[in-house]
C-alpha positions as CSV (number, residue, x, y, z in Angstrom):
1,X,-25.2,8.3,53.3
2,X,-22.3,9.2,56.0
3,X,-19.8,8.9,53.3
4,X,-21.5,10.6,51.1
5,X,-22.0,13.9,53.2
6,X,-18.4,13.6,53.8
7,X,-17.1,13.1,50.2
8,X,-19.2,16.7,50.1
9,X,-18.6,17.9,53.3
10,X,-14.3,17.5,51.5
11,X,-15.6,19.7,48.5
12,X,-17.3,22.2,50.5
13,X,-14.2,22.7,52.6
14,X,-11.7,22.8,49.1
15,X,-13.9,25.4,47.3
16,X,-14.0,27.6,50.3
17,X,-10.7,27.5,50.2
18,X,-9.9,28.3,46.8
19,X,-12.8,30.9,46.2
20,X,-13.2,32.1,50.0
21,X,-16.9,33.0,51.3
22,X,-20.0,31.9,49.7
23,X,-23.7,31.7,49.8
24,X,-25.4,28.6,50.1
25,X,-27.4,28.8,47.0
26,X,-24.0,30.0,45.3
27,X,-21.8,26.5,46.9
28,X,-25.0,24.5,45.6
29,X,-24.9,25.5,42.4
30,X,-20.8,25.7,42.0
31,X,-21.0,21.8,43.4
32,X,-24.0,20.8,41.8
33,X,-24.9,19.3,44.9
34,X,-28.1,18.1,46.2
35,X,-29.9,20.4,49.4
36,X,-29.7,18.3,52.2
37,X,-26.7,16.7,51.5
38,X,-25.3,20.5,51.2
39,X,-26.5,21.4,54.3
40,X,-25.7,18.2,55.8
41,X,-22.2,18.7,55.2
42,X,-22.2,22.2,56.4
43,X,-23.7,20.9,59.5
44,X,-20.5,18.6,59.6
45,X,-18.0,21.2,58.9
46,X,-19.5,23.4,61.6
47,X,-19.8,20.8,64.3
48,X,-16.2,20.4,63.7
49,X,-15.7,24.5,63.6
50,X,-13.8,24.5,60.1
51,X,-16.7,26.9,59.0
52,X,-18.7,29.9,59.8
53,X,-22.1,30.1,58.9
54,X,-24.3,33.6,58.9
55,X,-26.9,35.4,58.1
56,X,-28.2,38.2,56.9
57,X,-31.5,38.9,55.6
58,X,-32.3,35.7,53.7
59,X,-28.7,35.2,52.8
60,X,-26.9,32.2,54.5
61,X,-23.2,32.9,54.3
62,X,-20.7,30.2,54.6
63,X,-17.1,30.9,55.3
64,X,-14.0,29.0,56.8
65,X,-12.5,29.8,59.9
C-alpha cells in the first residue's frame, strides 16, 4: 500500500505542477484516483511540506509550495 500512495503521492505532485492549484474533488477526478489513497498521498506530500492544503467553506484546496 506504501508504494502505492507514493506512485500517487508522484502524480499529485506532477499535476500540480503542470496545472497549479486544485481542489481535491478536481485532483480525484483528473487522476482517477481512489479517496483515501488521494488523501493519503496528500498527507505524504504535506508531511514533507511540498504542498499546501486549505480551506474554505467546504472546498479543500491543494497547492505546491
Amino acid at each position: 500500500m506504501t508504494n502505492i500512495i507514493g506512485e500517487m503521492s508522484g502524480q499529485v505532485w506532477q499535476t500540480l505542477n503542470s496545472k497549479g492549484a486544485m481542489s481535491v474533488a478536481k485532483l480525484k477526478t483528473a487522476l482517477k484516483a481512489d479517496a483515501f489513497v488521494l488523501n493519503a498521498a496528500i498527507g505524504w506530500l504535506a508531511r514533507e511540506e511540498k504542498v499546501t492544503v486549505t480551506k474554505k467553506g467546504n472546498t479543500v484546496t491543494v497547492s505546491l509550495k
